[in-house]
C-alpha positions in Angstrom: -9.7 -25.8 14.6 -11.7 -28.8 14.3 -9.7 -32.4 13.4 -11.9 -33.0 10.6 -10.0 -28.9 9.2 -6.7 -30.5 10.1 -6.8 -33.6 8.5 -8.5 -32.1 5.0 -4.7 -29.5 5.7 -2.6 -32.3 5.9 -4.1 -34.0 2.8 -3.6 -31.0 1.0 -0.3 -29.6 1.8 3.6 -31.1 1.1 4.8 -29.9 4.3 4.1 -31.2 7.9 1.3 -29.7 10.2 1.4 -30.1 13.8 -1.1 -29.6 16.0 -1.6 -29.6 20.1 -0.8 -32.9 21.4 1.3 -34.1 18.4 5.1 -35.0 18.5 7.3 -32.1 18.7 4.4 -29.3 19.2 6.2 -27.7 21.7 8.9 -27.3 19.6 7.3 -26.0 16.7 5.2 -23.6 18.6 8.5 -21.6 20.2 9.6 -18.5 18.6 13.2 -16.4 18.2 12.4 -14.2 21.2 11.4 -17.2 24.3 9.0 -14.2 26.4 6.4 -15.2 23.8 4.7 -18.3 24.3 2.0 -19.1 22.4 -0.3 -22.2 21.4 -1.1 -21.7 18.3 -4.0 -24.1 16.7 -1.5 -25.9 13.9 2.4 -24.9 12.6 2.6 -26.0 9.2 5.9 -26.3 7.5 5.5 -24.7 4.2 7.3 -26.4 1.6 5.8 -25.2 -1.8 4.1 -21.8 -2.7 0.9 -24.1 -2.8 1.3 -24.4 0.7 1.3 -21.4 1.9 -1.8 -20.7 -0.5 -3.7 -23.7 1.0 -2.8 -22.5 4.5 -3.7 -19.1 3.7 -7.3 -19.6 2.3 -8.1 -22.2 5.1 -7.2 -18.9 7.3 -9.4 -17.1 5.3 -12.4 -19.3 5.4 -12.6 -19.8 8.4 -12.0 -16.7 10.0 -9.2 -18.3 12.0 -6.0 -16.1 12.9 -3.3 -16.1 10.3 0.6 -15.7 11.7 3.6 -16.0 9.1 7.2 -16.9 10.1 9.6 -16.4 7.7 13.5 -16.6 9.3 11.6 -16.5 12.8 13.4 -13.5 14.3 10.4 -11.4 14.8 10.9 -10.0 18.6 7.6 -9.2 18.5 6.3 -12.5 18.4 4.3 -12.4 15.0 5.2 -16.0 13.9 2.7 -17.2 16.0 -0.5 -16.3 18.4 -3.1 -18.1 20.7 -5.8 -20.7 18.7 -3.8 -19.3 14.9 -2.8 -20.9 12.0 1.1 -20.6 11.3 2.4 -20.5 7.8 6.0 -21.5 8.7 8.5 -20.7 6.0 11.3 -23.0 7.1 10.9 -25.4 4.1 11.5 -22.1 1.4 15.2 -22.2 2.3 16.5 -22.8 -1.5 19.0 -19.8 -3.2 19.9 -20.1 -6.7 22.1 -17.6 -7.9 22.8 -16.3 -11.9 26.3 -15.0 -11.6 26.6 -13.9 -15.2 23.2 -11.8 -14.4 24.1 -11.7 -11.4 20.7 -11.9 -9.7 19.5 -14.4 -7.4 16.3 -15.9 -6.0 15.9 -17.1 -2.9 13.3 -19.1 -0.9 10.7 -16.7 1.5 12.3 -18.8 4.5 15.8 -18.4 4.0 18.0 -16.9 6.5 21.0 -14.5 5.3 23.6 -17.1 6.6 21.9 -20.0 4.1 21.6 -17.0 1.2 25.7 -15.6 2.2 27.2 -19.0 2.0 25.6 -19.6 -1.7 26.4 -16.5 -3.3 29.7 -16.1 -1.0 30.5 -19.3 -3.4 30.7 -16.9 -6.7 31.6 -13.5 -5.0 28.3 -12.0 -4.4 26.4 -10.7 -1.9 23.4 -7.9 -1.5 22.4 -5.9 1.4 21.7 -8.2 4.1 21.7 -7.7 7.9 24.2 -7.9 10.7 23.5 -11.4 12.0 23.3 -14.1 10.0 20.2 -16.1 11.4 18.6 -12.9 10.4 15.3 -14.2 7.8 15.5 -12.6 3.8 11.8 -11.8 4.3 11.4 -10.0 7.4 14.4 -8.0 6.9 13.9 -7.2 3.6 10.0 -6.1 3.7 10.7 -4.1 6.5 13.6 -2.2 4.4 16.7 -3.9 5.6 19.7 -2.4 6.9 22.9 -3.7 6.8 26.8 -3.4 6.0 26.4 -2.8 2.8 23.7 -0.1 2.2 25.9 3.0 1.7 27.2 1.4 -1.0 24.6 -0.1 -2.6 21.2 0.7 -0.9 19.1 -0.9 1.1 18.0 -5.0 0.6 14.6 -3.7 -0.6 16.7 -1.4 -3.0 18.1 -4.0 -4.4 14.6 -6.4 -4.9 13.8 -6.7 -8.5 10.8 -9.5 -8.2 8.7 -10.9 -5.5 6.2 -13.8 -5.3 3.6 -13.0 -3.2 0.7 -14.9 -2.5 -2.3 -12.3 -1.1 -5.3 -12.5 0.9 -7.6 -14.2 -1.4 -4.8 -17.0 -2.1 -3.7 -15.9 -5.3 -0.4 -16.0 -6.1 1.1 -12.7 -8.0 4.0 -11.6 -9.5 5.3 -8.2 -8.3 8.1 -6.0 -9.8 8.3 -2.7 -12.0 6.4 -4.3 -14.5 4.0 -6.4 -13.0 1.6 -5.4 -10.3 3.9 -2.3 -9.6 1.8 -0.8 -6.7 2.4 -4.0 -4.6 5.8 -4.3 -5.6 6.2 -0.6 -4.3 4.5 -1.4 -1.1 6.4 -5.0 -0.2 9.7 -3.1 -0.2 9.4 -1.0 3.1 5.5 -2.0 4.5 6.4 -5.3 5.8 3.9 -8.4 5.6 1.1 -6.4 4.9 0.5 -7.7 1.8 0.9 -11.2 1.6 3.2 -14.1 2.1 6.3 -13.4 -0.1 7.7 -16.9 -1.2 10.2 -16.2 -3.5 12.3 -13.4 -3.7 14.8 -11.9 -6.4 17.8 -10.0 -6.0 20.3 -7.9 -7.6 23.2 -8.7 -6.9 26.3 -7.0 -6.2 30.9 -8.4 -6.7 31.6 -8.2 -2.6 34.0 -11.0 -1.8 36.4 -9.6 0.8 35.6 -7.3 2.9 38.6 -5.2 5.2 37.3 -4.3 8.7 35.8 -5.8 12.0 35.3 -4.4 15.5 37.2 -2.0 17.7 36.5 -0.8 21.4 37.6 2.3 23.0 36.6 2.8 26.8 33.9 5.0 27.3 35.8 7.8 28.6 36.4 8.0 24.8 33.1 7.7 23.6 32.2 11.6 22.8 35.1 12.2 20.8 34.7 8.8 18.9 30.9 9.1 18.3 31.4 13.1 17.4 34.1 12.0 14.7 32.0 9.3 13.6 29.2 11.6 12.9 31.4 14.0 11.4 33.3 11.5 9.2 29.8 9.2 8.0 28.7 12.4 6.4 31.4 12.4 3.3 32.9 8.5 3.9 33.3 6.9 0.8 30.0 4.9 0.2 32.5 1.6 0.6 32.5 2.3 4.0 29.1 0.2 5.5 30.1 0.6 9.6 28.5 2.2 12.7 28.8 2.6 16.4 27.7 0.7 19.2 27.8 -0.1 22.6 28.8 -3.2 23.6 30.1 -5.3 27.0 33.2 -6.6 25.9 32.8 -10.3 25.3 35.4 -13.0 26.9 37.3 -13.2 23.4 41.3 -13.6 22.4 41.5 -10.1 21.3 40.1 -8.3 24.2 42.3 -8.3 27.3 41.1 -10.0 29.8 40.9 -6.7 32.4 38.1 -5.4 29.5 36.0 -8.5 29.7 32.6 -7.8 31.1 33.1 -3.7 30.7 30.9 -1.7 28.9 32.7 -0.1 25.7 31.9 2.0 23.0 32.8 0.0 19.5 33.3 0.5 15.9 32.0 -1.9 13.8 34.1 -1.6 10.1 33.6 -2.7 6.8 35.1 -1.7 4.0 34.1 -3.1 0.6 37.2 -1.3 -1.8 40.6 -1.8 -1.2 42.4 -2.9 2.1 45.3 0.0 1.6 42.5 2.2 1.3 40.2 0.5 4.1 42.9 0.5 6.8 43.3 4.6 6.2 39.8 5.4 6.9 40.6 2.9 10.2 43.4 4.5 11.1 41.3 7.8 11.2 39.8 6.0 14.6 43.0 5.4 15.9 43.7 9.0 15.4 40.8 10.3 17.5 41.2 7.3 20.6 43.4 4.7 21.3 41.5 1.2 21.1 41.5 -0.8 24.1 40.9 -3.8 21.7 40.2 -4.4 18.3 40.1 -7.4 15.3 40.6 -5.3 12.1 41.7 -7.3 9.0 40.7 -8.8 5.5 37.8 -11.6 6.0 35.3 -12.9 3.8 31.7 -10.7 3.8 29.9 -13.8 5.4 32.4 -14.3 8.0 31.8 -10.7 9.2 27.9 -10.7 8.8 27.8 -14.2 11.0 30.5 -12.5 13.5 28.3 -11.8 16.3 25.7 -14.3 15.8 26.8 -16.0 19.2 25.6 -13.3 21.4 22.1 -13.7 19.9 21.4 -17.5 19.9 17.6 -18.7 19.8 15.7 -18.3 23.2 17.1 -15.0 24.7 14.4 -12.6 26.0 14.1 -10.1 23.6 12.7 -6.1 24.0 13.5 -3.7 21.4 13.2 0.2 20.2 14.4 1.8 17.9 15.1 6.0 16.7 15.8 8.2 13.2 18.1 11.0 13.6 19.4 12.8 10.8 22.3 14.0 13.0 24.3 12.9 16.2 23.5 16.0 18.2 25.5 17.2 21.3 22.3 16.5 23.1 21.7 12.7 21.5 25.6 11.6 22.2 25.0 12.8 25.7 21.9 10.4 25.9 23.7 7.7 24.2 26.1 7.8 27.0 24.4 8.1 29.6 22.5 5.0 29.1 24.6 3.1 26.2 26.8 2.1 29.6 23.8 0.6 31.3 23.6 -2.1 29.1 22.6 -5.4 31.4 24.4 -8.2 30.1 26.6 -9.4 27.2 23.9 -10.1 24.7 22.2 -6.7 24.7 23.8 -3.6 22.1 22.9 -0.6 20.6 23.7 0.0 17.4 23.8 3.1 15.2 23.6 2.3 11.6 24.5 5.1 9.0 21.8 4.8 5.9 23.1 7.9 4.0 24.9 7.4 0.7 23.2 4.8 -1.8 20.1 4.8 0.2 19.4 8.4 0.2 20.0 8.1 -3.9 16.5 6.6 -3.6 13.6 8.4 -4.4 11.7 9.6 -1.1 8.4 8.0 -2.9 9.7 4.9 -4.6 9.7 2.8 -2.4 7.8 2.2 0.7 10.7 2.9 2.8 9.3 6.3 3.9 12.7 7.5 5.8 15.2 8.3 2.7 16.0 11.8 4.4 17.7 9.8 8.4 21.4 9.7 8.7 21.1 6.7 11.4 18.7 3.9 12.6 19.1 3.7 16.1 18.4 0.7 17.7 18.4 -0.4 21.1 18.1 -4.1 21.3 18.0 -5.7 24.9 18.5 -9.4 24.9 18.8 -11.5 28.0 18.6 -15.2 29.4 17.0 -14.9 32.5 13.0 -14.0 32.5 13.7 -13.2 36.3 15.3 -9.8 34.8 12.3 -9.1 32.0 11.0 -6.2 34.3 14.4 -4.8 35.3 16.1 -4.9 31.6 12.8 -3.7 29.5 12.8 -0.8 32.2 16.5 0.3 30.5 15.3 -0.3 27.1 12.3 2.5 27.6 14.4 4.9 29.9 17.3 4.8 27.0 14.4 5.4 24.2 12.8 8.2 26.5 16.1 9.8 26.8 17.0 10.0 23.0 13.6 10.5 21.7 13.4 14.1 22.0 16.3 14.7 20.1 15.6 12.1 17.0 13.3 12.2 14.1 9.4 11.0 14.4 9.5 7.1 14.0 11.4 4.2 13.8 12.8 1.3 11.8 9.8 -0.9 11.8 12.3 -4.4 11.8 13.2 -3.4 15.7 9.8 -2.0 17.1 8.1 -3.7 18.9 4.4 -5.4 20.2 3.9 -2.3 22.0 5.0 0.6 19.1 1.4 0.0 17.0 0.4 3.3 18.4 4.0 4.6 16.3 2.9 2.7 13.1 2.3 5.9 11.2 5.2 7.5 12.1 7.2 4.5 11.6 6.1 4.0 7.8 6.6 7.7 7.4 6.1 9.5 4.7 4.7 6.4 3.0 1.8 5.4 5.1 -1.3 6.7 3.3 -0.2 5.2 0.3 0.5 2.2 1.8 -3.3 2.5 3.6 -4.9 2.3 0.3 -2.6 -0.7 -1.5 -3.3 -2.6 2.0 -7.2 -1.6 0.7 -6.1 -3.6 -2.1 -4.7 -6.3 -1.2 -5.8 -7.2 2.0 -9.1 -5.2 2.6 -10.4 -7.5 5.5 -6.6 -7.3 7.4 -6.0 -10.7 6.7 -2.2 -10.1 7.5 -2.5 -7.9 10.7 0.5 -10.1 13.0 3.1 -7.2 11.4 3.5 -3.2 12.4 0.0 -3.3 10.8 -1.4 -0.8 8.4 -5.4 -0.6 8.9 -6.8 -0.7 5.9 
C-alpha cells in the first residue's frame, strides 16, 4: 500500500492507522492465537461505522486483502494476513442497554465481559460464550454457544438487528423486516457478509446464576458422561452445563494431590431457583463422588469470566470441533481415551449440550444449519510453548480422528480451524446453498473471504 493510500486513510478515518515502521506496529499486528504472525500492510482502529466503510472501499479499490477483527479471538488468524488491510473493531466497544424493552445494542468490537458487566448492572444477560474475552461478533455470526442456550437459544437466536456494512461500502440495516435474507444469513454464516458494527439484542432477567465446576477422577468418567447424556436429554431448559475434560488447576478448592491430574468436570449453571439447582447437582453426586468442586450462587458474569485465566492472549492455539446427536458407547470411549491426554493446563474439551431452546428453532431460519445436534464438541488445545506446536496439534487431530466416525458431518464453525475449509459445507450444513447465493448477493467478488468462507 503506497504512503500517498495511507495518508488519504488517515485523513479520512476517526481512528488510528498504523502502518510498518510506525510506533506500536508490532503490537497492533499480533493476534489472540501468537502461532500466527503476520504483517499486515496497515491496522486501523475503527472507531465509527464510517470507518470501517472507508476502510472497506479502500480494500475494494484497490484490490488489496481485507481482514476484520472484531473481539480478536479468531484461532484461525483471520484478523489479519500478509500486505492486508485490517478493519480492527476495538474502538466499537459501546453497550447500551433498554431495560424496560429489554434489548440492547452493542458495539461490533465488544467483548462479552465489556457487554456482561453493563447489562449484569440491570439483571440481564443473552446467550453469550464461556469466556469472557470472547468478541459479540465472532461468536455471534458464527451461532454462538453458551450457558445459556437451552434456555433461551442460541446468541444468534436472540439477534433482532444488525448493522452491516457490505462489500460495496454501504451500510444496511438487517432484521425481519429489513433486508431479511442477509439478516437470515448473518446469524449462523459468519463474516461473510460484511462488517457488522452494531448489533441488537434481546434480552433475557438472568441475574444469579447456581452452579460452577465439579471434577470426578477419570476412573469415573463413563458413568458421569453416560448420566450426563442420559440426563441433558429431559433437564429442565434452566440447566445451560456440559462436560469437559480438564487438568485440575492449582486452585483453593482442588486438593493439592489433584493439581496437575487430568479429570473429567462438570461445568453447572442453573438459571431457576438454587433449591431446585442444587437437586439436579446432587444428581452428580449420586452417580460419582467429586474429587473437587465450587458449586454455589454467583452472579452470571462471574461464572462466564471464571476460566478466562487459562486462556490469556498469546497461547498457541489449534482447534476442532464435532456434532453428535448422541454420546454413544463408542464416542465416550473415544472421549476417554484421548480426553486424558490433554498436554497442559490451558487446553479442554468441552461438550456443550444445544438441545432445548435451540432445537425450538426452525431448521431453516436461521443460518445455523445444525438445529437437529445434541452437543458441539470441541477440542481446544492451547499451549505456551511453540517448541510443543508439532507434539500438541498431533493430539488435537488424533482426538478428532478418534471421535469422528461416531459424530455427525460437520462442525461448529467458531472452533474450526485454518485447515477445515475443505469441511465448509458440511460445517454450514443444511444452510449452505442458501447461504452460496446471499454471499452472491452481497459479496459477489469474495470481498470477505478471511472467515470459514462461502464461495460465492
Amino acid at each position: 500500500m503506497s504512503a500517498g493510500m495511507l495518508e488519504k486513510l488517515r485523513a479520512t478515518v476517526k481512528g488510528p492507522v498504523v502502518a510498518p515502521g510506525d510506533s506500536g506496529y508490532d503490537e497492533a499486528r499480533k493476534v489472540y492465537n501468537f502461532m500466527i504472525d503476520r504483517h499486515p500492510a496497515a491496522v486501523v482502529t475503527c472507531r465509527t461505522t464510517e470507518d470501517v466503510v472507508a476502510v472497506v472501499r479502500l480494500a475494494s479499490e484497490t484490490g488489496t486483502e481485507l481482514a476484520v477483527r472484531g473481539g480478536s479471538h479468531s484461532v484461525p488468524g483471520y484478523g489479519t494476513a500478509d500486505d492486508a488491510l485490517v478493519a480492527d473493531l476495538s474502538g466499537l466497544t459501546s453497550v447500551t442497554v433498554d431495560a424496560a424493552g429489554r434489548t440492547a445494542r452493542v458495539g461490533g468490537g465488544a467483548t462479552w465481559g465489556g457487554f456482561n458487566e453493563v447489562a449484569g448492572a440491570h439483571g440481564l444477560a443473552t446467550t453469550g460464550g464461556i469466556i469472557s474475552t470472547t468478541g459479540v461478533g465472532g461468536l455471534t455470526l458464527g451461532g454462538g454457544i453458551g450457558y445459556l442456550a437451552r434456555a433461551h437459544g442460541l446468541s444468534c437466536d436472540n439477534l433482532l438487528e444488525a448493522r452491516v456494512v457490505t462489500a460495496d461500502g454501504t451500510t444496511l440495516t438487517a432484521s425481519e423486516s429489513e433486508n431479511p435474507d442477509l439478516f437470515w444469513a448473518l446469524r449462523g454464516g459468519g463474516g461473510n457478509f460484511g462488517v457488522v458494527t452494531e448489533f441488537t439484542f434481546r434480552m433475557h432477567p438472568v441475574a444469579e446464576i447456581y452452579g460452577g465446576p465439579m471434577f470426578f477422577d477419570l476412573s469415573d468418567g463413563d458413568a458421569v458422561l453416560s448420566h450426563f447424556n442420559e440426563f441433558i436429554k429431559t433437564a429442565p431448559r434452566e440447566y445451560g452445563g456440559f462436560p469437559a475434560f480438564q487438568i485440575a488447576p492449582p486452585l483453593p478448592f482442588i486438593p493439592g494431590d489433584k493439581v496437575g491430574e487430568p479429570l473429567v468436570g462438570i461445568v453447572s449453571c442453573w438459571t431457576g431457583a438454587p433449591d431446585d439447582g442444587e437437586k439436579i447437582i446432587q444428581g452428580f453426586r449420586d452417580v460419582a463422588r467429586p474429587v473437587a468442586e465450587m458449586i454455589g450462587p454467583m452472579p452470571y458474569p462471574a461464572l462466564n469470566s471464571a476460566f478466562d485465566a487459562l486462556v490469556p492472549r498469546g497461547l498457541q492455539h489449534y482447534w476442532k470441533t464435532a456434532y453428535a446427536t448422541d454420546l454413544s458407547p463408542e464416542l465416550i470411549r473415544a472421549h476417554l481415551e484421548h480426553g486424558p491426554k490433554l498436554p497442559v493446563v490451558n487446553s479442554t474439551v468441552h461438550l456443550y449440550p444445544i438441545n432445548g431452546a435451540c432445537q425450538d428453532v426452525a431448521a431453516d431460519a436461521t443460518a445455523f444449519g445444525h438445529r437437529d445436534a445434541t452437543y458441539a464438541m470441541v477440542i481446544a488445545g492451547m499451549w505456551p510453548d511453540p517448541a510443543q506446536n508439532e507434539a500438541n496439534t498431533r493430539w488435537v487431530r488424533d482426538y478428532y480422528a478418534a471421535i469422528a466416525p461416531h459424530s455427525e458431518a460437520g462442525g461448529y464453525v467458531n472452533f474450526a480451524s485454518s485447515d477445515d475449509q475443505s469441511k465448509v459445507e458440511a460445517n454450514y450444513g443444511v444452510s449452505y446453498r442458501r447461504l452460496q447465493e446471499v454471499k452472491r448477493q452481497y459479496d459477489p467478488d469474495n470481498l470477505f473471504h478471511l472467515n470459514q468462507n462461502i464461495k460465492p
